[in-house]
N, C-alpha and C positions, 0 to 999 in steps of 0.2 A: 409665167404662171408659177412664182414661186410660194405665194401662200395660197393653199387650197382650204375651202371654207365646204364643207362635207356636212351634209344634213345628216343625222343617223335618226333614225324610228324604224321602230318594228316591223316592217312595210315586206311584201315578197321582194323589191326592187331591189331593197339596200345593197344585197351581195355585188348587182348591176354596179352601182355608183362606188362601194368601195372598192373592186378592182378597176375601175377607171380614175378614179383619187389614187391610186396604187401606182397604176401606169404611168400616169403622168406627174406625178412627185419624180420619179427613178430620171423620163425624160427630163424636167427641169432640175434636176438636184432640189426638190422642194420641201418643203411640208404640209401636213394634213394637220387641218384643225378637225377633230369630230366633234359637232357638237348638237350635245342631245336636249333637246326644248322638250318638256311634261308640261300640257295645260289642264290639269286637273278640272276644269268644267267641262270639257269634251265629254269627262265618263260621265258623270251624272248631269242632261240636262234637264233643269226644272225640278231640282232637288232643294226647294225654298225651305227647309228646315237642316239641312248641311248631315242628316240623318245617313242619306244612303253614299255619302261622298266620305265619311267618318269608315264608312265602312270603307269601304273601296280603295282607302289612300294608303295602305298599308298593303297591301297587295301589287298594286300600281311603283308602284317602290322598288317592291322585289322583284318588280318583272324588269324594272329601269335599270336595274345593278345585274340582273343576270343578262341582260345584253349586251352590257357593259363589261360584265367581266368576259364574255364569248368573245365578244369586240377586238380587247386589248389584249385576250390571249393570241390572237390568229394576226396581231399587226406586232407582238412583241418581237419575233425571228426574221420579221421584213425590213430590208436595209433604207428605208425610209425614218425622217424624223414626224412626228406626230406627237398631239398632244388632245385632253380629251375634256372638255366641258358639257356638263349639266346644268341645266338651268327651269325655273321655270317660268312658265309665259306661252302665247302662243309663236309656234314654229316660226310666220313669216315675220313676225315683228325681231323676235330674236335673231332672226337670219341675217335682216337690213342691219341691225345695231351691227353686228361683227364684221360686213362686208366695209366696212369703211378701210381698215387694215389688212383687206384680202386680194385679191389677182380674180378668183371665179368664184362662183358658188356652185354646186352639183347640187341638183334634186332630183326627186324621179318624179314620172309622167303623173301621178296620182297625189291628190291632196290628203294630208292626217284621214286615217280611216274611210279613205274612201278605195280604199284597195278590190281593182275587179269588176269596173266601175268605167265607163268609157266618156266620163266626162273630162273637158278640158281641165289640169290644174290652175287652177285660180292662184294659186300661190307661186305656179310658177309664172306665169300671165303678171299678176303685181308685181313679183319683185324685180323682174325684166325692164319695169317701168320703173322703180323706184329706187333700185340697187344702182350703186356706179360704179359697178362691176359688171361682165358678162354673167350670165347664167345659163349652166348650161343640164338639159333636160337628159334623163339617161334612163328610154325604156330597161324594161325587166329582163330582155332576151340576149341585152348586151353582155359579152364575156370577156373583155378588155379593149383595150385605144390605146390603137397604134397610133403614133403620132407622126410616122411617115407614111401611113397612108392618105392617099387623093379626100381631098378636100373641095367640096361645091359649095362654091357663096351663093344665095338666092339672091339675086339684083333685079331692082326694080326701081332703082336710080334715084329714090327717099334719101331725106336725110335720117332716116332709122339705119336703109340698107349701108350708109357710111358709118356711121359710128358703127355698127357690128364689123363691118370689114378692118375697122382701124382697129376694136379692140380683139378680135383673131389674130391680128399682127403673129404673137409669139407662136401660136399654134399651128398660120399658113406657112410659115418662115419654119416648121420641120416637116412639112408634107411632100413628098417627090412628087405629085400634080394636086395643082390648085386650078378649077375651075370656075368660071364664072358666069352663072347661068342665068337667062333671063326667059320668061314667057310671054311670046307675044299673042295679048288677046285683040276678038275680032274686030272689040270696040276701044280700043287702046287708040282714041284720039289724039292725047295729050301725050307724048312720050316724055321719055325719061329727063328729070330734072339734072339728074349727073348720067350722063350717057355711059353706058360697060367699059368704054374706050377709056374713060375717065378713072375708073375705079381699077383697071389693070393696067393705067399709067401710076398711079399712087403705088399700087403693090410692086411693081418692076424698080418704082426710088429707093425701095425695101431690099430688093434682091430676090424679089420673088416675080418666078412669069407666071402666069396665070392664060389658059386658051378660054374664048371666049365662046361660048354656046348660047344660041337662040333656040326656044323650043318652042314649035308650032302650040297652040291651047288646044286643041282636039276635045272631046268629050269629058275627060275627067279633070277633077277639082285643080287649082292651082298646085296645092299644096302635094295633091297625088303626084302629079306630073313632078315635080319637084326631086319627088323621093326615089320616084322609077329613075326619073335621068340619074339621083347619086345612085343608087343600087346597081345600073350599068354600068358604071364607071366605077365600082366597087371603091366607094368613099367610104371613108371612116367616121365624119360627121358632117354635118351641113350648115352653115352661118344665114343667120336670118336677120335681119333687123322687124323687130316685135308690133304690132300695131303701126304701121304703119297711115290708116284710118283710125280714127277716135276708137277708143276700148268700148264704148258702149256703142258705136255702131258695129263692132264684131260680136259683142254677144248678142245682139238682138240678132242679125242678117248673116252673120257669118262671116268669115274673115281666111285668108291663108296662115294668120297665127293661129286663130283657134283650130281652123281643122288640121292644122300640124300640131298642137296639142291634144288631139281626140283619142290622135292613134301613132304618135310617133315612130317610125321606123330604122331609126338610128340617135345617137347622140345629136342632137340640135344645141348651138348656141345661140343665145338670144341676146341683144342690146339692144333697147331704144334713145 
């Protein structure tokens, strides 16, 4: 995770996701791209004579440079290298362009302006599927990432849950426990297409061992049960592989990605 690909907007999260781009630049010897995306139709929509957007884009401006100057003041004394782009366009399109040159992207749980809001981010959701890079999700309450601490992959034996596990590689390879957890539900016919067994032989050719936990399904959601097992095991973030069912059958019916986007409880990485 040597190039970090750092969303910045004016969001309550941001301080979240910049001391975790902080943390883990120092861990890999990295750097932090911050880069700030303005889509100037967000402020005014339905502004068909460009009247009330004349107004407003001068102000919008100043708010861009005074986050910006806050920004690079409080990252100038930190032994990190960084660098800081302004652009404008919408956030996730400019996200994908950059991530071709990146290692991860960080966002936070909530999409542009939708701050306070318990909807899943769609942004993060798309670029999980679209980036080929991980993406990694970083509620508001996080206060930095550790990188040696415990680590719970979600396994459910997909070819999503593999590529998330392959691209964690450099992140499970500094954690002092990596676990690998799977939930067995009541109607879980079909098991697993790459059995746990499979996915902590590939991590042990790495030099990483990984214990293997099965967790009963009981009453609450997948994604709940999920979070309680990392929180037990006091993990520092959780690896998912994203949509593992079609994106439109999770937003119609639900899905373990979306409700681990609703209300994330630690740093989640995502790959599909």
């Amino acid at each position: 995770m040597k190039t970090i690909l750092l969303h910045i907007s004016g969001d309550t999260c941001l301080e979240a996701r910049l001391q975790v781009a902080l943390d883990m630049a120092r861990a890999f010897d990295g750097h932090i791209t911050c880069l700030r995306p303005i889509n100037y139709e967000v402020f005014a929509p339905g502004d068909f004579y460009g009247s009330a957007m004349a107004a407003a884009i001068p102000r919008i401006k100043e708010a861009a440079e005074e986050l910006r100057a806050d920004i690079e003041r409080r990252l100038a004394p930190e032994d990190v290298s960084w660098e800081w782009i302004t652009c404008s366009g919408q956030a996730e399109l400019k996200l994908l362009e950059q991530s071709a040159l990146h290692d991860i992207i960080l966002v936070g749980p909530h999409d542009v302006g939708q701050d306070g809001t318990r909807a899943p981010s769609s942004m993060a959701g798309s670029l999980a599927l679209r980036a080929p890079i991980p993406v990694m999700v970083i509620p508001g309450s996080t206060k930095g990432f550790d990188v040696t601490a415990p680590a719970l992959v979600a396994w459910n034996g997909s070819a999503e849950a593999c590529v998330a596990l392959r691209e964690a590689l450099p992140l499970l390879a500094k954690s002092d426990e990596v676990f690998l957890a799977t939930v067995q539900e009541a109607d879980d016919k079909a098991r697993f297409d790459f059995p746990p067994v499979e996915g902590a032989r590939y991590l042990s050719r790495h030099g990483i061992e990984a214990e293997l936990v099965e967790i009963p399904k009981g009453v609450a959601k997948v994604a709940d049960t999920l979070f309680s097992a990392a929180q037990l095991r006091e993990c520092g973030m959780m690896v998912m592989g994203a949509y593992g069912h079609s994106r439109l059958s999770e937003m119609l019916l639900g899905g373990v990605t979306r409700r681990s986007l609703t209300d994330p409880q630690m740093p989640i990485l995502l790959s599909h």
